[in-house]
PDB file with SEQRES, HELIX, SHEET and CRYST1 records, atoms N, CA, C and O in Angstrom:
SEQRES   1 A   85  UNK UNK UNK UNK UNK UNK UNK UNK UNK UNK UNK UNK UNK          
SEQRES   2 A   85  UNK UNK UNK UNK UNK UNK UNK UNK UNK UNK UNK UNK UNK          
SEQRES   3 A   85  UNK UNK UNK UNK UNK UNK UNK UNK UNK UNK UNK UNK UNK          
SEQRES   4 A   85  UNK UNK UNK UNK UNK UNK UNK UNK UNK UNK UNK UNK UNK          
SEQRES   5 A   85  UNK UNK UNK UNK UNK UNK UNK UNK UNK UNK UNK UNK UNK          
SEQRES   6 A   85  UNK UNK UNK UNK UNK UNK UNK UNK UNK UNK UNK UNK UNK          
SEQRES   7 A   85  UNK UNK UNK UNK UNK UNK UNK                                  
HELIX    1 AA1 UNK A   14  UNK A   26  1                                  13    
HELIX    2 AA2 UNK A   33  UNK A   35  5                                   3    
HELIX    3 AA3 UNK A   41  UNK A   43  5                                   3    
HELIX    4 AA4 UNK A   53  UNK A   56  1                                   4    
HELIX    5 AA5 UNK A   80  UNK A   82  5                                   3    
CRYST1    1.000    1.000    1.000  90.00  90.00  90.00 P 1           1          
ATOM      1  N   UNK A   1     -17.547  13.850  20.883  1.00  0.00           N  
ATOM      2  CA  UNK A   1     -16.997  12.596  20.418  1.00  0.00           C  
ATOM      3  C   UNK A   1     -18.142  11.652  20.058  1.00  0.00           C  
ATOM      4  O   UNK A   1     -19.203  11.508  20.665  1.00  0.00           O  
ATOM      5  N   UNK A   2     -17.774  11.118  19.096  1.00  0.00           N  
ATOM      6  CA  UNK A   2     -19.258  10.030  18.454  1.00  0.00           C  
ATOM      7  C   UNK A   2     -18.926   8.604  19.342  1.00  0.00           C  
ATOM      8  O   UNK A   2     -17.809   8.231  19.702  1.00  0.00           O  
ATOM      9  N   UNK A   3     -20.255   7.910  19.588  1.00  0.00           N  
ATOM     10  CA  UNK A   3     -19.769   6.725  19.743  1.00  0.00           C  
ATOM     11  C   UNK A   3     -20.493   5.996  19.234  1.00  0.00           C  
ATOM     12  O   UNK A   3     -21.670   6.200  19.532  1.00  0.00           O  
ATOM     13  N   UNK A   4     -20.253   4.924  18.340  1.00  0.00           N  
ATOM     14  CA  UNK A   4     -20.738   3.905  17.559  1.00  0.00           C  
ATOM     15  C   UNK A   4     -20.397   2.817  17.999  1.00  0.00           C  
ATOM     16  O   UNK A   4     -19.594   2.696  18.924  1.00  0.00           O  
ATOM     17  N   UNK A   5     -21.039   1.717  17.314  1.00  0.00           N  
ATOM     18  CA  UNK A   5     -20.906   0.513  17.441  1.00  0.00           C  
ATOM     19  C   UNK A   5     -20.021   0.123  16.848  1.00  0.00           C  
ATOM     20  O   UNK A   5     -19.878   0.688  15.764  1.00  0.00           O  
ATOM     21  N   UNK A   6     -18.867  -1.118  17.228  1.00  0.00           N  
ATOM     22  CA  UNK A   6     -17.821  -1.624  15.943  1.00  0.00           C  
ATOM     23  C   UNK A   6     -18.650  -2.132  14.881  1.00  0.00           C  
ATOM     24  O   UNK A   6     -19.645  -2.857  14.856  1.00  0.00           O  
ATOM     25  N   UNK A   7     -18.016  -1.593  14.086  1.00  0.00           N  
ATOM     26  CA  UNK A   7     -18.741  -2.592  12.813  1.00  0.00           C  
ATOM     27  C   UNK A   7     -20.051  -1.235  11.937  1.00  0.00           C  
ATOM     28  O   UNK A   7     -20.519  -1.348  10.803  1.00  0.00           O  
ATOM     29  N   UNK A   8     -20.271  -0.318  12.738  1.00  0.00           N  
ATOM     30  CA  UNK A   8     -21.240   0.529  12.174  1.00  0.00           C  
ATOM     31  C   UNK A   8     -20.670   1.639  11.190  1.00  0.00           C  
ATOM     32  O   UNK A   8     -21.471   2.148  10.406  1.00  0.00           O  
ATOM     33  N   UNK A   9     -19.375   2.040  11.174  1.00  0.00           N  
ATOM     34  CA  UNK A   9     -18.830   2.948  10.087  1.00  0.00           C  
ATOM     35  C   UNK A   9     -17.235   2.454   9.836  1.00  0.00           C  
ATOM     36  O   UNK A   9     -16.529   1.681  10.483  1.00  0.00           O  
ATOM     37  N   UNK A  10     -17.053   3.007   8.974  1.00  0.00           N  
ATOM     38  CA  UNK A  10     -15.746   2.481   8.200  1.00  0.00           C  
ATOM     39  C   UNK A  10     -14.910   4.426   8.381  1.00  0.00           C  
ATOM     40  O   UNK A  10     -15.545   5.470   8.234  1.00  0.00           O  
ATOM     41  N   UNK A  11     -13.621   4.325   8.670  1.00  0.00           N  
ATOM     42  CA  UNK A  11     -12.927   4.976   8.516  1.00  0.00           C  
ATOM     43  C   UNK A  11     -12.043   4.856   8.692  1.00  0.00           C  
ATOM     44  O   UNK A  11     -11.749   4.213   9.699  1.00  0.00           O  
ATOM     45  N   UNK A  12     -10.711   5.532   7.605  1.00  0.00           N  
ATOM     46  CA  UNK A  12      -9.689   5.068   6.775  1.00  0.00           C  
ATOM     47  C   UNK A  12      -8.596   6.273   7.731  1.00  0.00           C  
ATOM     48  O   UNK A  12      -8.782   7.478   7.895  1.00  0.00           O  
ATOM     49  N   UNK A  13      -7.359   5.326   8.278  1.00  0.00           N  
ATOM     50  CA  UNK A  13      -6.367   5.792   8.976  1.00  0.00           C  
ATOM     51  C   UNK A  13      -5.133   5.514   8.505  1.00  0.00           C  
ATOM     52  O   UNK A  13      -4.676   4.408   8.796  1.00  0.00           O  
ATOM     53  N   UNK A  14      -4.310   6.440   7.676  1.00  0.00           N  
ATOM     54  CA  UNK A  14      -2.909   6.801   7.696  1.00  0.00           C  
ATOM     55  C   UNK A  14      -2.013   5.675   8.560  1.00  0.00           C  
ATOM     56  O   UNK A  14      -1.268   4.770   8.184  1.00  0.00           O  
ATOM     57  N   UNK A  15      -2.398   6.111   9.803  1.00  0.00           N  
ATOM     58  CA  UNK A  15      -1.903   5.937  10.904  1.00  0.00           C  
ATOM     59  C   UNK A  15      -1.746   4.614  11.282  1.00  0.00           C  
ATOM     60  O   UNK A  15      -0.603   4.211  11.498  1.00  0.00           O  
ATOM     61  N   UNK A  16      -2.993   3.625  11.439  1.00  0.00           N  
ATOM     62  CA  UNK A  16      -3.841   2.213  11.897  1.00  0.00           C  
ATOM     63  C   UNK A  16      -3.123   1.606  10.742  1.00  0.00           C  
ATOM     64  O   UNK A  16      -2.637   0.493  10.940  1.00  0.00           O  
ATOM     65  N   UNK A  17      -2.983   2.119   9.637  1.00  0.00           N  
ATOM     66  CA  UNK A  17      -2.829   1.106   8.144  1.00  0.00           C  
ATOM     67  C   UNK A  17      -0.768   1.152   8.591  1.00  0.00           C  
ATOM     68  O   UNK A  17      -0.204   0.060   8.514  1.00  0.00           O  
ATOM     69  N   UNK A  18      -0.051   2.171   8.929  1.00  0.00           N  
ATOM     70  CA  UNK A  18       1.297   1.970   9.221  1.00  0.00           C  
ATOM     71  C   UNK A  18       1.538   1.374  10.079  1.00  0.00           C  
ATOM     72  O   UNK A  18       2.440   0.568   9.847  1.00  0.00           O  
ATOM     73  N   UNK A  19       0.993   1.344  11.467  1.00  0.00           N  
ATOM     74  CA  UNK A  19       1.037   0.519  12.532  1.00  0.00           C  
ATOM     75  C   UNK A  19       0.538  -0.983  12.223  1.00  0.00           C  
ATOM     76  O   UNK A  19       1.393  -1.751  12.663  1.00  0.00           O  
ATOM     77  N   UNK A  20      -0.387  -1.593  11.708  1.00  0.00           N  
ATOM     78  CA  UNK A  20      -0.492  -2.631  11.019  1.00  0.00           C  
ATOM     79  C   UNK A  20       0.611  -3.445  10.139  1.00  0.00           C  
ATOM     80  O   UNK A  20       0.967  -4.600  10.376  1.00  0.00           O  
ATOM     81  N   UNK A  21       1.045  -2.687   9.162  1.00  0.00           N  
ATOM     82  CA  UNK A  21       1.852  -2.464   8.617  1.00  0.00           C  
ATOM     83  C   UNK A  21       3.663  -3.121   9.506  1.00  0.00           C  
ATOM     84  O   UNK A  21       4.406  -3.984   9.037  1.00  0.00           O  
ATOM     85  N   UNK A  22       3.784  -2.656  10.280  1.00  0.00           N  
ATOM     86  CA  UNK A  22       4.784  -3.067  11.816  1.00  0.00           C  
ATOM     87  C   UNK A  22       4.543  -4.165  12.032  1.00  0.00           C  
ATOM     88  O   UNK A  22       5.360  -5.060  11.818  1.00  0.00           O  
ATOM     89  N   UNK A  23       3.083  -4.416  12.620  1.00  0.00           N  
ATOM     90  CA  UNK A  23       2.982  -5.373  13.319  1.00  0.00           C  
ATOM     91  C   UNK A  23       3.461  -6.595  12.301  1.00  0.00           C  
ATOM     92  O   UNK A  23       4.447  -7.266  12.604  1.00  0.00           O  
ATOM     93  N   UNK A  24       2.683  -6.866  11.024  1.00  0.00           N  
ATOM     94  CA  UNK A  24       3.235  -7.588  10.516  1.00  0.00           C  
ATOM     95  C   UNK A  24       4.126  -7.527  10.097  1.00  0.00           C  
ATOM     96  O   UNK A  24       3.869  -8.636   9.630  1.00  0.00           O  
ATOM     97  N   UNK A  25       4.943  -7.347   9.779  1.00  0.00           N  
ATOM     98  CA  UNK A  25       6.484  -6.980   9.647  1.00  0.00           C  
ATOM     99  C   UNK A  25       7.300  -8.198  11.255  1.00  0.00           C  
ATOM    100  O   UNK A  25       7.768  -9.337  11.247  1.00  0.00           O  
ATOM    101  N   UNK A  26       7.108  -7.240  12.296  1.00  0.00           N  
ATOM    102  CA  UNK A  26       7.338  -7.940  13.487  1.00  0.00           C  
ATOM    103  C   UNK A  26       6.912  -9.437  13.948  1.00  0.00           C  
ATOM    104  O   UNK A  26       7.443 -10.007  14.900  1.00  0.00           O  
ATOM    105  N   UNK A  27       5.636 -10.133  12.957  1.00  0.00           N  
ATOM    106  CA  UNK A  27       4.869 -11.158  13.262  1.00  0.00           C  
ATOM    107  C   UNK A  27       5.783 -12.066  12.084  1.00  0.00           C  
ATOM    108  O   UNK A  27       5.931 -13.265  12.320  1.00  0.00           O  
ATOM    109  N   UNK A  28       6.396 -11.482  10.809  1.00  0.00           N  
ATOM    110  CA  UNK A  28       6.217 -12.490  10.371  1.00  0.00           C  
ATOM    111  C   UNK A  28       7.860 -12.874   9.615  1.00  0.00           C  
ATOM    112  O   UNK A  28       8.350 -13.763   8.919  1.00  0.00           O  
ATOM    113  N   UNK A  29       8.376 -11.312  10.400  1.00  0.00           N  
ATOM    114  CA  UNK A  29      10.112 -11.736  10.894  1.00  0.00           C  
ATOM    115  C   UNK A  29      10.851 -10.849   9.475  1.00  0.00           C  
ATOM    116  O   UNK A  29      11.982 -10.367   9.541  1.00  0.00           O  
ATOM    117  N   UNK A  30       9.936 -10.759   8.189  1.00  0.00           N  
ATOM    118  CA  UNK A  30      10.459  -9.734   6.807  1.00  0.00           C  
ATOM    119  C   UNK A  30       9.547  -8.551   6.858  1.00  0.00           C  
ATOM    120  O   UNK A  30       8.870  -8.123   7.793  1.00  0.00           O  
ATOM    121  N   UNK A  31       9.663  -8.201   5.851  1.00  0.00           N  
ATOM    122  CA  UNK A  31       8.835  -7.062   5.137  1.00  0.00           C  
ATOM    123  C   UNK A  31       6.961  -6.851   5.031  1.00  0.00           C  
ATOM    124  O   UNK A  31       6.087  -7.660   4.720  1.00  0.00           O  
ATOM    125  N   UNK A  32       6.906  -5.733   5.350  1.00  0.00           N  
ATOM    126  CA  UNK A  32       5.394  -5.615   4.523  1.00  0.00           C  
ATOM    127  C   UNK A  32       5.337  -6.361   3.340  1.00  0.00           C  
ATOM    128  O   UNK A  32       4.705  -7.417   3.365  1.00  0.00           O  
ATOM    129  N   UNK A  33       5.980  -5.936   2.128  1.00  0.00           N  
ATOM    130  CA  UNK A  33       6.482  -6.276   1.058  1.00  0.00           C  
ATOM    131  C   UNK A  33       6.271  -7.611   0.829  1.00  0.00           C  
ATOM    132  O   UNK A  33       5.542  -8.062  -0.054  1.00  0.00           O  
ATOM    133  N   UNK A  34       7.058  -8.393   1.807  1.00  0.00           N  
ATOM    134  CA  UNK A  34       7.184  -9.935   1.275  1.00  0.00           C  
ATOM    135  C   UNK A  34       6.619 -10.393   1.761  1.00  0.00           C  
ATOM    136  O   UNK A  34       6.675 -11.592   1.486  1.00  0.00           O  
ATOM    137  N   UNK A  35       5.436  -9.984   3.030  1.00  0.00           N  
ATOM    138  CA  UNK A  35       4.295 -10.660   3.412  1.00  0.00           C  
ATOM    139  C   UNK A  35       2.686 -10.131   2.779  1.00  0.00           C  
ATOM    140  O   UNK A  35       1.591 -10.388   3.279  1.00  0.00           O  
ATOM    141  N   UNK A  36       2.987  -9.288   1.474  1.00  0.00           N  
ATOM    142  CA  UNK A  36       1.697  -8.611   0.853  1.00  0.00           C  
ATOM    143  C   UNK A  36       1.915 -10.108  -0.607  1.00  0.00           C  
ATOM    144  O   UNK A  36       1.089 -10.763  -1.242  1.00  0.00           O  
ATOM    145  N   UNK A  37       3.326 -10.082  -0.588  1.00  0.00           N  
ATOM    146  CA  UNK A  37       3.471 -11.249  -2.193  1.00  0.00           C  
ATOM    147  C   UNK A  37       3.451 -12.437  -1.793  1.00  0.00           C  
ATOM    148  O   UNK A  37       3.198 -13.303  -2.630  1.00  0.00           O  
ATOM    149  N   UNK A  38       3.733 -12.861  -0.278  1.00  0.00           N  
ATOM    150  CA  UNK A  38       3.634 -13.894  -0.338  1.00  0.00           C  
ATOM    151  C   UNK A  38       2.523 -14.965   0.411  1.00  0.00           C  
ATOM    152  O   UNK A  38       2.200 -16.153   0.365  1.00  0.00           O  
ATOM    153  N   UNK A  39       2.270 -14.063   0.924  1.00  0.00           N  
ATOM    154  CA  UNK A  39       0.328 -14.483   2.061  1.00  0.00           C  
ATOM    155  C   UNK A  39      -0.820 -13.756   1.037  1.00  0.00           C  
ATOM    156  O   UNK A  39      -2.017 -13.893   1.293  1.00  0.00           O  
ATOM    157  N   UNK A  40      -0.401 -13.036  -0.047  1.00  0.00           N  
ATOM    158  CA  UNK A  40      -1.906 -12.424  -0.275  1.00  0.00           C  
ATOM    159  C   UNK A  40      -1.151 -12.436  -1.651  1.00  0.00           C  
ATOM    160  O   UNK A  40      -1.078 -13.663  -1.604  1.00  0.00           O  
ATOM    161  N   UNK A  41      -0.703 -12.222  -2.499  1.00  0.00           N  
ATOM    162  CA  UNK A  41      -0.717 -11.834  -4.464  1.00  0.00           C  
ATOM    163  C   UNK A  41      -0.751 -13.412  -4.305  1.00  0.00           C  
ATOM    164  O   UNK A  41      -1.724 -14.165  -4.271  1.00  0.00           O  
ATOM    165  N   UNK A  42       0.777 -13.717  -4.205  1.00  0.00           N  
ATOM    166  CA  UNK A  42       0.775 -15.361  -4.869  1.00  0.00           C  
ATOM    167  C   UNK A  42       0.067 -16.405  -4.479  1.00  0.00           C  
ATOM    168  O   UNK A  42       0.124 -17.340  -5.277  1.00  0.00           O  
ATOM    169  N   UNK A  43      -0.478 -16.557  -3.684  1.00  0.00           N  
ATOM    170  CA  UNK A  43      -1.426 -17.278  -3.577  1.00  0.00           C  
ATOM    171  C   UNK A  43      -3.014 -17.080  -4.120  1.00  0.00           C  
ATOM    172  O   UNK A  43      -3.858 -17.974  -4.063  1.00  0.00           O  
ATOM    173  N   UNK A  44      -3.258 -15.658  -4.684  1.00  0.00           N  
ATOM    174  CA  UNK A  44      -4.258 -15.339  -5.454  1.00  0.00           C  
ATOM    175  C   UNK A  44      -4.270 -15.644  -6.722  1.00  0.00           C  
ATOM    176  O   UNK A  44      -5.280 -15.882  -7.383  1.00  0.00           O  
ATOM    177  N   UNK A  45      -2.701 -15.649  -7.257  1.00  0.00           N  
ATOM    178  CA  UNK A  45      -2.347 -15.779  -8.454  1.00  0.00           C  
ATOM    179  C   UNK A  45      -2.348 -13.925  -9.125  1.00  0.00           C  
ATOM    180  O   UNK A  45      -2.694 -13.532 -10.239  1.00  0.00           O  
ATOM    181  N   UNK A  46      -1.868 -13.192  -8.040  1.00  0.00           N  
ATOM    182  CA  UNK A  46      -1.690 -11.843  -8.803  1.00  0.00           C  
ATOM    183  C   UNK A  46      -0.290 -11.766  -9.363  1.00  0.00           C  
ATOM    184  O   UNK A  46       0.723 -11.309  -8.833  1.00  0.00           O  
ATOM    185  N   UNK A  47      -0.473 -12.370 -10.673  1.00  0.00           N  
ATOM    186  CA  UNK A  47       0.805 -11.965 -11.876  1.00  0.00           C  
ATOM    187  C   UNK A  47       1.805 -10.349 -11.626  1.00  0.00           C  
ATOM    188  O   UNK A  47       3.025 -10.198 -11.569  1.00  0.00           O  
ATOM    189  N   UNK A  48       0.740  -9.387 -11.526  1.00  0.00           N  
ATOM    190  CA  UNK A  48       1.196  -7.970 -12.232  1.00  0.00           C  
ATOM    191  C   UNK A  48       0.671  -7.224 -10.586  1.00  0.00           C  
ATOM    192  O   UNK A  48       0.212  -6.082 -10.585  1.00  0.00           O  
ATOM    193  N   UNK A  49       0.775  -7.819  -9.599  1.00  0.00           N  
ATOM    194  CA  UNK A  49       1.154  -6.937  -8.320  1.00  0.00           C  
ATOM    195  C   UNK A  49       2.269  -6.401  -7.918  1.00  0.00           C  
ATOM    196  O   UNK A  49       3.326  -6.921  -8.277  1.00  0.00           O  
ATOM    197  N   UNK A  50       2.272  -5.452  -7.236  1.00  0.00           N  
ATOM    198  CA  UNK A  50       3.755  -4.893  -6.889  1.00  0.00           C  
ATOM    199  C   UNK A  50       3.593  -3.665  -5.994  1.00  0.00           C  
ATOM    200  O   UNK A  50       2.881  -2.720  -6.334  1.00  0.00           O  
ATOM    201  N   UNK A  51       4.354  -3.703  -4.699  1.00  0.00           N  
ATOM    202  CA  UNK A  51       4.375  -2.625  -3.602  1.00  0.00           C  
ATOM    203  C   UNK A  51       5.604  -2.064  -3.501  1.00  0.00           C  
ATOM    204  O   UNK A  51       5.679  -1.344  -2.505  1.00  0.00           O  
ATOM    205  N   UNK A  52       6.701  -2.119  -4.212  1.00  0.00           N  
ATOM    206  CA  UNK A  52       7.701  -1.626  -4.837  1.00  0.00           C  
ATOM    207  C   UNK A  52       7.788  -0.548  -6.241  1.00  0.00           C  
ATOM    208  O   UNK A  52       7.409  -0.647  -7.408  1.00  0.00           O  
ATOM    209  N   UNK A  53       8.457   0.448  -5.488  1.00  0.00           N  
ATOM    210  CA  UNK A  53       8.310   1.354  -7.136  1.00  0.00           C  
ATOM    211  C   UNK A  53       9.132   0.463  -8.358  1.00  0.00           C  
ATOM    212  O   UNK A  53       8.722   0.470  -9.519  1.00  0.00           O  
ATOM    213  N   UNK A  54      10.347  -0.301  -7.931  1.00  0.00           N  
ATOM    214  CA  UNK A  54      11.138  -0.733  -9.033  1.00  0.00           C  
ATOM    215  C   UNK A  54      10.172  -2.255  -9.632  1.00  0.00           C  
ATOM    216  O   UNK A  54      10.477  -2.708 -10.735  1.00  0.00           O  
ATOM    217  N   UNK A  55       8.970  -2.979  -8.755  1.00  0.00           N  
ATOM    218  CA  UNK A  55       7.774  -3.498  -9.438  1.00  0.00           C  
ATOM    219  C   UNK A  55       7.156  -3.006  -9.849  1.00  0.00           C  
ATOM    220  O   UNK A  55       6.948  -3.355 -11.011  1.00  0.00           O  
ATOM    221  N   UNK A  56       6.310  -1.782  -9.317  1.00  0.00           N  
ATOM    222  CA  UNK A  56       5.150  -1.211 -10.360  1.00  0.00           C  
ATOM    223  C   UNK A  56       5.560  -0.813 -12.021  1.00  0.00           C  
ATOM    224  O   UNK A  56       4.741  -0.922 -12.933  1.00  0.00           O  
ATOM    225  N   UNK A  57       6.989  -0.334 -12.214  1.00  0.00           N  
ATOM    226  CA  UNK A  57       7.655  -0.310 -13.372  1.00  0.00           C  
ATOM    227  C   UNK A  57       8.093  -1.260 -14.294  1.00  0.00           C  
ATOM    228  O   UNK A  57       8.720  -0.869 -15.279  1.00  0.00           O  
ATOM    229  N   UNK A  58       7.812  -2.711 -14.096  1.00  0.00           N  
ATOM    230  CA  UNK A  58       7.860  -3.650 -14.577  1.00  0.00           C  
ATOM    231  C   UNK A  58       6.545  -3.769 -15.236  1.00  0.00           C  
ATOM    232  O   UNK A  58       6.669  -4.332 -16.323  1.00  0.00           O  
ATOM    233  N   UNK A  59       5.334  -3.439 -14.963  1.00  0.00           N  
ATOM    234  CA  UNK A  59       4.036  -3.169 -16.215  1.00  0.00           C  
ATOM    235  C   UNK A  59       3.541  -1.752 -15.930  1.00  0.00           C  
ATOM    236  O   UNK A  59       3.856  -0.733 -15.315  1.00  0.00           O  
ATOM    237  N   UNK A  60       2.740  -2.177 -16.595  1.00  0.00           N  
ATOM    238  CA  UNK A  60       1.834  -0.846 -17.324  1.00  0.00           C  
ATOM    239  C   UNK A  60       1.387  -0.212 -15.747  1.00  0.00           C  
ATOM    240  O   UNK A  60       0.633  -0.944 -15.108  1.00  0.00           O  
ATOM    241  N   UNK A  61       1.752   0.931 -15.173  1.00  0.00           N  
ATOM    242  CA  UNK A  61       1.353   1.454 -13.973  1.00  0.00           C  
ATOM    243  C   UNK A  61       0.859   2.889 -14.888  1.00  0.00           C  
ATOM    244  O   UNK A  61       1.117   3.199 -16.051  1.00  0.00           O  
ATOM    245  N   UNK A  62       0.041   3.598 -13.825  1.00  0.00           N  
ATOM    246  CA  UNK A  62      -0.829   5.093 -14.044  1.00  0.00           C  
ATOM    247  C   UNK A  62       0.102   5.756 -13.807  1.00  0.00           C  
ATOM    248  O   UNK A  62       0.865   5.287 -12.963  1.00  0.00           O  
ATOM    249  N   UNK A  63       0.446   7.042 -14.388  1.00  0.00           N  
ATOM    250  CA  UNK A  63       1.073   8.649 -14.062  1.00  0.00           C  
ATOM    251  C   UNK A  63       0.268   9.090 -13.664  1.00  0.00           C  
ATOM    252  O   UNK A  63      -0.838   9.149 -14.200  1.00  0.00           O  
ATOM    253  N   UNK A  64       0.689   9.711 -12.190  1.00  0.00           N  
ATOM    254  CA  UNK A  64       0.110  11.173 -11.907  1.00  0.00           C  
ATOM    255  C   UNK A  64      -0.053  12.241 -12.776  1.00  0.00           C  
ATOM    256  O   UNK A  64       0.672  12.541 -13.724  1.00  0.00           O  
ATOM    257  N   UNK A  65      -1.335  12.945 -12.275  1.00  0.00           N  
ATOM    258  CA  UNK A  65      -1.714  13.914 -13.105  1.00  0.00           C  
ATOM    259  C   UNK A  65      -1.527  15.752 -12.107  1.00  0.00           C  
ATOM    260  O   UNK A  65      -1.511  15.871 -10.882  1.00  0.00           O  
ATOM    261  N   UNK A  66      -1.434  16.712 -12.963  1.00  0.00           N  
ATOM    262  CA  UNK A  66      -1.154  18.289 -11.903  1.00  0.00           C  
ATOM    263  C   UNK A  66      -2.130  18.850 -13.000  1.00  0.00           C  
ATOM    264  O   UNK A  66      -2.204  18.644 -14.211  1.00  0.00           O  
ATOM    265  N   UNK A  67      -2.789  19.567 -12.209  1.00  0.00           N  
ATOM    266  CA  UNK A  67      -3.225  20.999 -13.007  1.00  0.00           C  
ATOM    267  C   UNK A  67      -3.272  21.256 -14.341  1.00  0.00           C  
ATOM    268  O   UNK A  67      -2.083  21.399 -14.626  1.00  0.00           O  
ATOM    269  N   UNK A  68      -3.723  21.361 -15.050  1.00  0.00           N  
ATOM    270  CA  UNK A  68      -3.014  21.616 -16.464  1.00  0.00           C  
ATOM    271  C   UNK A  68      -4.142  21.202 -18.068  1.00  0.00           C  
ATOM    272  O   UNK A  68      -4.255  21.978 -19.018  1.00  0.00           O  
ATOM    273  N   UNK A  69      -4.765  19.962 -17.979  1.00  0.00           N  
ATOM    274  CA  UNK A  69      -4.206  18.815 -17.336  1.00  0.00           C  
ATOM    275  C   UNK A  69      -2.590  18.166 -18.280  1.00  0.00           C  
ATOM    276  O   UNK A  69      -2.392  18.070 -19.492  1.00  0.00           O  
ATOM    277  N   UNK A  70      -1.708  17.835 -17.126  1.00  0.00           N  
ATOM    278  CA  UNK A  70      -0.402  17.257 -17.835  1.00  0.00           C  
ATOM    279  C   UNK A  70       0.197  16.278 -16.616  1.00  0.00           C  
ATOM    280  O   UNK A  70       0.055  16.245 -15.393  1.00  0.00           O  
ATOM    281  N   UNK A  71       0.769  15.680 -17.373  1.00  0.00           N  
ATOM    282  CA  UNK A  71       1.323  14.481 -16.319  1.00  0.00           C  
ATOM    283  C   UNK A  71       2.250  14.982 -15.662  1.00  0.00           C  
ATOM    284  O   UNK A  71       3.151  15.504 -16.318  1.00  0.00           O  
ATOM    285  N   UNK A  72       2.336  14.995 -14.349  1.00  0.00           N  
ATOM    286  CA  UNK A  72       3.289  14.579 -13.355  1.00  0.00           C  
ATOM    287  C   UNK A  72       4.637  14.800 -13.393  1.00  0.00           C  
ATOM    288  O   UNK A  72       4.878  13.622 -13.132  1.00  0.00           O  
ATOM    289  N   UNK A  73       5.749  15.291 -13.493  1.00  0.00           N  
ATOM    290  CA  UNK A  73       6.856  15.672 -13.858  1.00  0.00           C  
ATOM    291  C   UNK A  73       8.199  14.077 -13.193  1.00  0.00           C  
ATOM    292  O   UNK A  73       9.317  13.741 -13.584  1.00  0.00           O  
ATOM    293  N   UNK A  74       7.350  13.586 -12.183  1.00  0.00           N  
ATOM    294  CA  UNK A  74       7.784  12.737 -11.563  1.00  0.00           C  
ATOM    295  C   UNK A  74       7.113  11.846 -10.566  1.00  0.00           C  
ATOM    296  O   UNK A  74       6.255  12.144  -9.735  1.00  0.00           O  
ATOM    297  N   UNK A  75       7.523  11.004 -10.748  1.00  0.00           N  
ATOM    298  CA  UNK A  75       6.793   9.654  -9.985  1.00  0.00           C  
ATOM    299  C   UNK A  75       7.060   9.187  -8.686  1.00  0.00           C  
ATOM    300  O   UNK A  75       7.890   8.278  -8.708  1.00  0.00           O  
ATOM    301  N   UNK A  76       6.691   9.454  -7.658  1.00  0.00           N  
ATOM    302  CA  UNK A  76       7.222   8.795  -6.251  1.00  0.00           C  
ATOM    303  C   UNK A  76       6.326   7.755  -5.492  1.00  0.00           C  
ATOM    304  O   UNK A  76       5.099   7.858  -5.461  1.00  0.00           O  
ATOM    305  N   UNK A  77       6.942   6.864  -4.954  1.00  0.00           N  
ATOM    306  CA  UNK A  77       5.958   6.276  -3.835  1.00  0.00           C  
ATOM    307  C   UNK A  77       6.701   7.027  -2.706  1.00  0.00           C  
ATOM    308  O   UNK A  77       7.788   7.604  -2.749  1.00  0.00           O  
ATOM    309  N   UNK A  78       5.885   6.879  -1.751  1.00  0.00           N  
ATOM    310  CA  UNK A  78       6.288   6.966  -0.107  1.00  0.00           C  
ATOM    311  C   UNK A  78       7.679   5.713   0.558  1.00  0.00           C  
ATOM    312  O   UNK A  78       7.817   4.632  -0.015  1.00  0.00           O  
ATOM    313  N   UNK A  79       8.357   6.003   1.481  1.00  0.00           N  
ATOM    314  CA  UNK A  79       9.542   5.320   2.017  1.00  0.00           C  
ATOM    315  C   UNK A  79       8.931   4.441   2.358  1.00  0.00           C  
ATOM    316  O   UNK A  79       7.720   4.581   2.531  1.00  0.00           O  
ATOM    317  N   UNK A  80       9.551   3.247   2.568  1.00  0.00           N  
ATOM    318  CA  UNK A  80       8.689   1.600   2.859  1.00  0.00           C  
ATOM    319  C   UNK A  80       8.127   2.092   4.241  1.00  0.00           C  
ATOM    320  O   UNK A  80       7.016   1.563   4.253  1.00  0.00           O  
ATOM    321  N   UNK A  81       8.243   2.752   5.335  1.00  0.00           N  
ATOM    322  CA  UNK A  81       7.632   2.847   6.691  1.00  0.00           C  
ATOM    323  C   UNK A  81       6.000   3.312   6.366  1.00  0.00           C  
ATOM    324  O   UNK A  81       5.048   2.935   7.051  1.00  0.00           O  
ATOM    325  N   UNK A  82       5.915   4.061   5.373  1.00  0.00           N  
ATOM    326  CA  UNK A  82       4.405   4.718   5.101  1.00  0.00           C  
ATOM    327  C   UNK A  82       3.610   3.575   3.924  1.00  0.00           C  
ATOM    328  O   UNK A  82       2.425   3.437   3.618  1.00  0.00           O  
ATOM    329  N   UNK A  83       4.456   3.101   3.613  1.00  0.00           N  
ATOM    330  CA  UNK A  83       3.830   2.280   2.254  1.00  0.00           C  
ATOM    331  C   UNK A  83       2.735   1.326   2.955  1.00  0.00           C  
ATOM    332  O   UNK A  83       2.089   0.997   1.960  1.00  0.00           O  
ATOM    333  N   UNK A  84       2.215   0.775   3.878  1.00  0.00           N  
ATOM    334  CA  UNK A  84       1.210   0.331   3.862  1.00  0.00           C  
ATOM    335  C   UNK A  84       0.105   1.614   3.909  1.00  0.00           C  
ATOM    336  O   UNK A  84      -0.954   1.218   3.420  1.00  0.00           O  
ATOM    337  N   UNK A  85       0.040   2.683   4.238  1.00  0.00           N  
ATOM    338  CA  UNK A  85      -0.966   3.474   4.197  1.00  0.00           C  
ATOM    339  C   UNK A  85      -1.354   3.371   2.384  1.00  0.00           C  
ATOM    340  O   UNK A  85      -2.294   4.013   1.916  1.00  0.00           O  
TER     341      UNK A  85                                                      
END                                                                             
């Protein structure tokens, strides 16, 4: 097992980012969702943000790409419980 100092490496958790994810949810009484648009886009002034698939489809969003190379046959996000990861 490594042990480091806080603050000495960065590593990225699935897990830490869903549980986060809860907490605020639980802290701030709605959604991930409506506490990502309304504590962090709109007050930045992010026009064309969106953590919703039926927002990201409102502008210009990326297709997945497979093998080939060819786009994606279909588009998914993850169920709102994983969406902060």
């Amino acid at each position: 097992m490594l042990n480091l100092a806080t603050g000495a490496t960065f590593s990225y958790s699935n897990t830490g980012l869903v549980l986060a994810g809860r907490v605020i949810e639980k802290l701030t009484g709605g959604t991930g969702d409506a506490a990502g648009r309304d504590r962090i886009a709109t007050p930045l002034g992010l026009a064309h943000t969106g953590t919703l698939p039926e927002e990201a489809l409102l502008h210009r969003a990326a297709s997945g790409h497979v093998p080939g190379p060819s786009v994606a046959p279909q588009w998914s996000c993850p169920g709102r419980s994983a969406r902060p990861a």
